[in-house]
C-alpha positions in Angstrom: 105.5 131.7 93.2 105.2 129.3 95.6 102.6 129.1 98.1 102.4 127.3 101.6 99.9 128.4 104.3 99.5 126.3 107.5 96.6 126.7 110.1 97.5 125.2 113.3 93.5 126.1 114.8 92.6 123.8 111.9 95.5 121.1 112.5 94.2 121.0 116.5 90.5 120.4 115.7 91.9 117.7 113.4 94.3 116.0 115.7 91.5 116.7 118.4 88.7 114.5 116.1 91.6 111.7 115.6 92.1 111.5 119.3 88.6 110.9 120.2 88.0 108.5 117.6 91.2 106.9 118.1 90.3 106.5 122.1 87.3 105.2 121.4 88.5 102.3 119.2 91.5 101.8 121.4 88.9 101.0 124.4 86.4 98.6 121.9 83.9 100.9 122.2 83.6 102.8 118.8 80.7 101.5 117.6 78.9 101.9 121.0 79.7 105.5 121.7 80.3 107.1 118.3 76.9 108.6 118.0 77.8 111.1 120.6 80.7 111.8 120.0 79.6 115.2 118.0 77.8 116.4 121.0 80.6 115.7 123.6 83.6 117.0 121.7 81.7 120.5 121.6 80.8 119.9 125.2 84.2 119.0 126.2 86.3 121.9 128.7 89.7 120.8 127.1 91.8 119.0 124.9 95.4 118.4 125.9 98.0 118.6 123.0 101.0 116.7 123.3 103.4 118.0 123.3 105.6 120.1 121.4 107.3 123.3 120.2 107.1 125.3 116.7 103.3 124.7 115.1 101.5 122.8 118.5 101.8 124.8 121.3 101.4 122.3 123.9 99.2 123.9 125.8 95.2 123.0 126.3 93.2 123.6 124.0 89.1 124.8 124.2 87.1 122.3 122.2 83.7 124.7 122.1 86.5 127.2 120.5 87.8 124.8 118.2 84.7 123.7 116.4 83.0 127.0 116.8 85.6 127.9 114.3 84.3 125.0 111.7 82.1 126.1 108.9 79.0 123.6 108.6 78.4 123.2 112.2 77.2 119.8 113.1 76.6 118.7 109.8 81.0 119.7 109.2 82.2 118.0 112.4 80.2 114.9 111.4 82.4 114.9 108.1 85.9 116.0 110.0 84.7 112.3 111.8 84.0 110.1 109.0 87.6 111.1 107.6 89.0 110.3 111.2 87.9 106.9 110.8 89.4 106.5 107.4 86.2 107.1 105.1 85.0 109.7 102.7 83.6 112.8 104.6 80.7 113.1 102.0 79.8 109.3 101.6 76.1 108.6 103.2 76.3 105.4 102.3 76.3 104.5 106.1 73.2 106.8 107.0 74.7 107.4 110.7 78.2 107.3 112.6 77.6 103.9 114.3 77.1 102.5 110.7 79.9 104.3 109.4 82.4 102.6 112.5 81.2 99.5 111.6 82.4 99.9 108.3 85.5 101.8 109.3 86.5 98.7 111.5 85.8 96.2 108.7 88.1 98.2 106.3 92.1 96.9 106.1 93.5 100.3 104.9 91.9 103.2 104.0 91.0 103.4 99.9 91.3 106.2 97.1 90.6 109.2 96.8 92.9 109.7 100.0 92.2 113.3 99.8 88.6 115.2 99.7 86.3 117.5 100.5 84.3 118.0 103.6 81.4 120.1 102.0 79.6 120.9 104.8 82.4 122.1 106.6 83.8 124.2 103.2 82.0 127.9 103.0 84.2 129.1 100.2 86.6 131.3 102.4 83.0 133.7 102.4 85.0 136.2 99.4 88.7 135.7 100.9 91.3 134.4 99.5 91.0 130.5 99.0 94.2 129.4 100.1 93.8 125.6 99.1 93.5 126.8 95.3 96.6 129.4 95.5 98.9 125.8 96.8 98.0 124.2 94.1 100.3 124.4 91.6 98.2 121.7 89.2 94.9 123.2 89.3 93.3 120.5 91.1 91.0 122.2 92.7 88.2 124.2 91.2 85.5 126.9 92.4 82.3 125.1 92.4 79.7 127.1 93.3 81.4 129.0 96.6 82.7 125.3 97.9 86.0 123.6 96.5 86.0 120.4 94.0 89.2 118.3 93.6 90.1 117.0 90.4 91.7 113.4 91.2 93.1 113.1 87.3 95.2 115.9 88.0 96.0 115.9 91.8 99.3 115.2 93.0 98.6 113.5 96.0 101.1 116.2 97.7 98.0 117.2 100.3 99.4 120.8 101.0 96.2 122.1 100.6 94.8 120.0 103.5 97.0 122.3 105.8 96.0 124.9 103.9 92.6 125.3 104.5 91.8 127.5 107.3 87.6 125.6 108.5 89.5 122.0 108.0 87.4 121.2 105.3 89.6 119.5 103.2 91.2 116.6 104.4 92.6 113.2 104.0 91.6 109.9 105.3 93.0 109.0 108.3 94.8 105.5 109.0 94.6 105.5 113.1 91.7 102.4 112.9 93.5 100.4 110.5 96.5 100.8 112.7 94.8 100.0 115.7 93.4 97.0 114.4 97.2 95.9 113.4 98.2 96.7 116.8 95.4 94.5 118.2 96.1 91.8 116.0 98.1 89.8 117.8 100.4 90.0 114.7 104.1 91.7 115.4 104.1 95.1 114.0 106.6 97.6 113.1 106.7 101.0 113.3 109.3 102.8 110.0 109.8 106.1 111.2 110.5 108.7 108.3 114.0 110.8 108.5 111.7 114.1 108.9 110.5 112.2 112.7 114.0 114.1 114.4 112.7 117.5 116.4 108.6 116.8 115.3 107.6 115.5 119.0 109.1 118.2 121.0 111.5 114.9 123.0 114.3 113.0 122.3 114.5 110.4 119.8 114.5 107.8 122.1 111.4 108.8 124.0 109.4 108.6 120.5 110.8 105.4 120.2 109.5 104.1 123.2 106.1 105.8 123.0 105.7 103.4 120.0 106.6 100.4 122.0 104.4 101.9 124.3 101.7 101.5 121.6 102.4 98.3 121.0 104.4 98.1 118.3 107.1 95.3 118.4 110.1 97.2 117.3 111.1 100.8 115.5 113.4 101.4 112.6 114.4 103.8 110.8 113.5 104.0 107.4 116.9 106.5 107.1 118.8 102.7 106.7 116.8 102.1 103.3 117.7 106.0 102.3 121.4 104.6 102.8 120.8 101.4 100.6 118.9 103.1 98.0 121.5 105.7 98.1 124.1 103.1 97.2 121.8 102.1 94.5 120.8 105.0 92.9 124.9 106.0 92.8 125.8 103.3 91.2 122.7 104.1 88.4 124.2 107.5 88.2 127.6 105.8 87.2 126.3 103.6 84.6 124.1 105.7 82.6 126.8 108.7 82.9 129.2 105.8 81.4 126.7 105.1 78.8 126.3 109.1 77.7 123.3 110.2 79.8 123.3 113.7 80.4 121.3 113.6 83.8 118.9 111.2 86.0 116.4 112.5 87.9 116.4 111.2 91.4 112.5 109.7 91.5 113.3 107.0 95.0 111.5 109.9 97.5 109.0 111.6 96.9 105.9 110.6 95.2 104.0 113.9 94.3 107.1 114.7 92.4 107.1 111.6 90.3 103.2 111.7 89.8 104.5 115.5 88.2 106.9 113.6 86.0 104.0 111.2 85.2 101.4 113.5 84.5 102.7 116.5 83.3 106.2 116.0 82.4 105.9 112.3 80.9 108.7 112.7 77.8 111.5 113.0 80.8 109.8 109.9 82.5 112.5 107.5 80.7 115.9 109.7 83.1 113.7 108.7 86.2 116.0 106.2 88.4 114.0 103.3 88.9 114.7 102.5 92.3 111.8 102.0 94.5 111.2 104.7 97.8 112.9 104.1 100.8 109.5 103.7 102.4 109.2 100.6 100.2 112.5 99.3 100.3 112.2 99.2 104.3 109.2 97.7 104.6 110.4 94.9 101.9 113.6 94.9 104.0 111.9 94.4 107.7 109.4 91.6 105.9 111.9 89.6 104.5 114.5 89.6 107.4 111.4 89.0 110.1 110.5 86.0 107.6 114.3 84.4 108.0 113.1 84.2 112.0 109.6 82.6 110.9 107.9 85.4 111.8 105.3 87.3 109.8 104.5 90.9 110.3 103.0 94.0 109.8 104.8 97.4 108.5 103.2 101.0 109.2 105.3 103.9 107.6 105.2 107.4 110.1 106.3 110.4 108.5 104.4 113.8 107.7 104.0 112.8 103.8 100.0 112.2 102.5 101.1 111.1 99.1 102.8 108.3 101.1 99.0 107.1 101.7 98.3 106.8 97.4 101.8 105.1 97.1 101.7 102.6 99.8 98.1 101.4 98.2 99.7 100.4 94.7 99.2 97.0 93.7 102.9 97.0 92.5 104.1 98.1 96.3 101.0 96.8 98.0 103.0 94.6 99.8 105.3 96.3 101.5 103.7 98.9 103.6 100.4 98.3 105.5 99.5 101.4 106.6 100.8 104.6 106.8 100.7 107.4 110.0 101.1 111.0 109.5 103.0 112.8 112.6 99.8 114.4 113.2 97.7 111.0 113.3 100.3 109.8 115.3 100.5 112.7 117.5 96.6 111.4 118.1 97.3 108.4 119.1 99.7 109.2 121.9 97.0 111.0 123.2 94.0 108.3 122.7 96.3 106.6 124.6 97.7 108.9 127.4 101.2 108.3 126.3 103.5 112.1 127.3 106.4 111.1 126.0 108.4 113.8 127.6 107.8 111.7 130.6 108.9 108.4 129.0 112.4 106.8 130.0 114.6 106.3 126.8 114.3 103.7 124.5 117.9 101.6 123.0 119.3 104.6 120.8 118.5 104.1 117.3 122.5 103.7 115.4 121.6 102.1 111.8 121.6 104.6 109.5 124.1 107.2 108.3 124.2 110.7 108.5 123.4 111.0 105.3 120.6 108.8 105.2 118.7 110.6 107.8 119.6 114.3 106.0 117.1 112.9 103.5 113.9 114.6 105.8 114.9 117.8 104.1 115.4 119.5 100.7 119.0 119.2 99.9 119.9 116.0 101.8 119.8 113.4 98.4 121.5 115.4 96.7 124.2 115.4 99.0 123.8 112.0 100.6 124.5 110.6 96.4 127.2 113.0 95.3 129.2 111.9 98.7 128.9 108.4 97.5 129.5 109.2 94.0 132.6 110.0 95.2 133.4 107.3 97.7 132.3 104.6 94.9 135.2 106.1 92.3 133.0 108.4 90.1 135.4 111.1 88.9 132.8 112.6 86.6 131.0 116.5 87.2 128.3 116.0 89.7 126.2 118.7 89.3 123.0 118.6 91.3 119.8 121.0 91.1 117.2 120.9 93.8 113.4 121.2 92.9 111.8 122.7 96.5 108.4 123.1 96.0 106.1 122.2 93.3 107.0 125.2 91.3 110.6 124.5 91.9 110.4 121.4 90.3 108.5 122.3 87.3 110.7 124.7 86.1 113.8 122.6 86.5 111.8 120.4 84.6 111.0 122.7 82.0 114.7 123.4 81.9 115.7 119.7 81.4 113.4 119.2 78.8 114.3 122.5 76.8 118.1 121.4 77.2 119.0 124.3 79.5 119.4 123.0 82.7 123.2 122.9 83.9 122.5 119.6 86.3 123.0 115.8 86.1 121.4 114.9 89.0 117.5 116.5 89.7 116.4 116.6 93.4 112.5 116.3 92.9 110.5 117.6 96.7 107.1 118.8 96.6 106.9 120.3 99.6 108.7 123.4 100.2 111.8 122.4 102.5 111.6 119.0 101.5 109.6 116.0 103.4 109.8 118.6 106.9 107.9 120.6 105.4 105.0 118.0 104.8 101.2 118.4 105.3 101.6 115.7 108.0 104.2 117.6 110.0 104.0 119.1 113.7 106.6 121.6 113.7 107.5 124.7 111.7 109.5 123.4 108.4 112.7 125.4 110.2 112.4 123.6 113.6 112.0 120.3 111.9 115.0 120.9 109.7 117.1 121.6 112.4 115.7 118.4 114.4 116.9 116.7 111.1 120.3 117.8 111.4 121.2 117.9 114.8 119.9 113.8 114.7 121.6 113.4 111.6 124.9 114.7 113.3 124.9 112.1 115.8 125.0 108.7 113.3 127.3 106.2 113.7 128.6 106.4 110.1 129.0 109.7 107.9 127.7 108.6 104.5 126.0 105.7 103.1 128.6 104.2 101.1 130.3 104.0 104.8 127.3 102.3 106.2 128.4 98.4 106.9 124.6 97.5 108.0 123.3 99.3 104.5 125.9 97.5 102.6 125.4 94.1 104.3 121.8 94.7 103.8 121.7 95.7 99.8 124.0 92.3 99.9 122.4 90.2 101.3 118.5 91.5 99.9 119.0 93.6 96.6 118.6 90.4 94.1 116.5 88.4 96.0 113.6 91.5 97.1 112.0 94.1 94.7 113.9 96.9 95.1 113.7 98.5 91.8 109.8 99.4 91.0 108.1 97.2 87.6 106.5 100.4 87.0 109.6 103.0 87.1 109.1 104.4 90.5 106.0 105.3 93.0 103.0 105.9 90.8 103.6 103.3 88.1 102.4 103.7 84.6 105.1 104.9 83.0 105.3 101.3 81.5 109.7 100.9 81.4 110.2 98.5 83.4 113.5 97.5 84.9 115.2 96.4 81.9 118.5 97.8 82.5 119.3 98.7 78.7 115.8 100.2 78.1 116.3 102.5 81.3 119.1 103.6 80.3 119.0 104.2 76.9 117.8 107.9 75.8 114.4 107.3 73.5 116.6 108.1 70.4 118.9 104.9 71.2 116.0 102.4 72.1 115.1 102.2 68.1 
């Protein structure tokens, strides 16, 4: 049974924390005024959320409320800050909050574990149900001694049981100062906005577009384009190893708590895992490389509601694609820090590069149909027969299917989070709402299917031999040791003797 509790009292105090700290940093006067800023968020009258339907209900929001809520007191909202500037919640290395800024403006990106434990804020649900253990479909977290321990050998990254506790305890390091640093730079930076960003912010497209501009960033772009060139890829891997007798691949380009299940719990079907690299990757490969034809050298940060995006993005393999990495709600924070409504924002240039089908990748369903439509526009006359994993459970037993030999499928749709990357930890909106926001967006593209896209296909042209757009290490989480040797990827284990 799958389980997916969301708190929104939890997600305000959160995005709350974020803005504060984010305000401060944005005004150069973090390490000045962080010392108080316990005292004066529980003082505060208000906190206005911006903006939006479904989860956030835009309305303000009492601060003394908010963290009366929090388990831990002081002690807990000194932790909920230490993750908001990117560091561990329990680390005393620093012994106060104006040490810890220093260090949090010193950092580049934030640093594994991505996910932990506030302590002090965790009172072990006081005999109720412990929601964070009941999402885990691992067993990643642990009882220990009426507070919650993670286990980082077996976590997934997926972070559905930071929405899932109900004091905010556990959480996940945020990447607003790393960010603002970028922005501040002087460096040209990029914002790559996920599919799942249609329908999160409550506006249209355009105004979240040029509330990023507003930030500072020097241009937006979807990364729903790389979906559509990765798309084209990943078809045309479909073909070959179908041609060479392969009963089924298993799409691994999205989602990287599904391929750390593949990893770490399913490693014998490791060798059907396609081995492009994530569209996250591939656009941020994409961005640097054309931005370098113009002499220019920038900065990428990837914006989508995915945590496990955080872990993948700090791989030394991908290291160089992404430089940070913005949930929806730590992005939702820093509209705020910076008194950006975007409802009252004119309109940005529309964005028209990617296809229909690239942008139906924000929910569970849309790879599967984004690559059979191109199967078919590319000449495959072959069964397509696709299976869609939604939800941790999901996936495991079509796993355990496909490696029993039961499972009617050639083509495995792999999403950790129920409803697909919508329903992420980092989300705003109700899975639904965000779905919805997918699709009407998606209806709107210039082009209908990827295969149809002429900027994707000049693109995987111009860029697929000459950038890394198949992972060395089979996907988002490396270690599965293949490689991108096109006969040993494609050859079943019983063929590569």
């Amino acid at each position: 049974m799958t389980h997916h509790f969301y708190h929104a009292a939890a997600a305000a105090r959160r995005r709350t924390v974020l803005a504060a700290v984010s305000r401060l940093a944005l005004r150069g006067r973090l390490t000045e005024e962080i010392a108080g800023l316990p005292e004066s968020l529980t003082a505060a009258a208000e906190f206005a959320d911006e903006p939006t339907a479904g989860i956030i209900s835009g309305q303000p929001i009492v601060c003394s409320d908010l963290f009366s809520m929090e388990a831990g007191g002081a002690a807990g909202l000194v932790g909920n800050i230490r993750s908001a500037l990117g560091l561990s919640p329990q680390d005393k290395t620093e012994d106060n909050l104006t040490a810890a800024a220093a260090a949090a403006l010193s950092q580049a990106k934030v640093t594994e574990p991505i996910i932990a434990v506030n302590a002090a804020a965790c009172d072990g649900c006081a005999g109720a149900e412990k929601q964070c253990l009941a999402v885990c479909q691992v067993d990643a977290l642990t009882d220990n001694n009426g507070t919650v321990a993670i286990d980082d050998e077996r976590c997934l990254r997926c972070g559905l049981c930071v929405p899932a506790c109900p004091r905010g305890a556990i959480t996940d390091k945020a990447a607003n100062l790393p960010v603002i640093n970028l922005l501040q730079s002087g460096i040209p930076v990029f914002a790559l906005i996920a599919p799942a960003f249609a329908g999160q912010f409550g506006v249209r497209q355009e105004q979240v577009k040029a509330g990023l501009l507003s930030l500072g960033f020097a241009g937006v772009v979807e990364v729903a384009l790389a979906a559509d060139v990765i798309t084209i890829s990943e078809a045309d891997e479909f073909i070959s190893r179908t041609d060479n007798g392969a009963g089924f691949m298993i799409t691994s380009c999205c989602c990287p708590s599904f391929l750390k299940l593949v990893e770490k719990y399913r490693s014998q079907l490791a060798y059907l895992i396609s081995p492009s690299v994530s569209p996250m990757i591939a656009m941020g490969r994409l961005v640097k490389a054309r931005e370098r034809e113009h002499g220019r050298n920038v900065r990428t940060v990837f914006i989508g509601p995915c945590i496990a995006k955080k872990s993948e993005a700090l791989l030394p393999e991908l290291s160089d694609a992404i430089d940070a990495v913005l949930t929806f709600q730590e992005t939702a924070a820093l509209f705020a820090a910076a008194d950006i409504r975007l409802a009252e924002l004119a309109a940005a240039e529309p964005l028209q590069d990617a296809s229909h089908d690239g942008r139906s990748y924000g929910h569970t369903g849309g790879v599967s149909a984004a690559i059979a439509r191109s199967l078919r526009t590319l000449g495959h006359r072959g069964p397509i027969r696709t299976a869609q994993g939604d939800g941790i459970a999901e996936c495991k037993r079509l796993l355990d299917q496909a490696e029993s030999g039961i499972l009617d499928a050639n083509f495995i749709e792999g999403m950790a989070c129920p409803g697909g990357c919508v329903g992420g930890p980092g989300k705003l909106v109700e899975t639904n709402v965000g779905a919805a926001g997918v699709d009407d967006f998606a209806d709107v593209s210039p082009s209908r299917e990827a295969a149809a896209n002429r900027i994707a296909l000049e693109l995987a042209r111009r860029y697929r031999n000459r950038l890394h757009l198949v992972s060395a290490h089979h996907g988002a989480f490396g270690g599965l040791g293949l490689g991108s040797d096109p006969v040993r990827v494609r050859r079943r284990p019983e063929a590569q003797k």
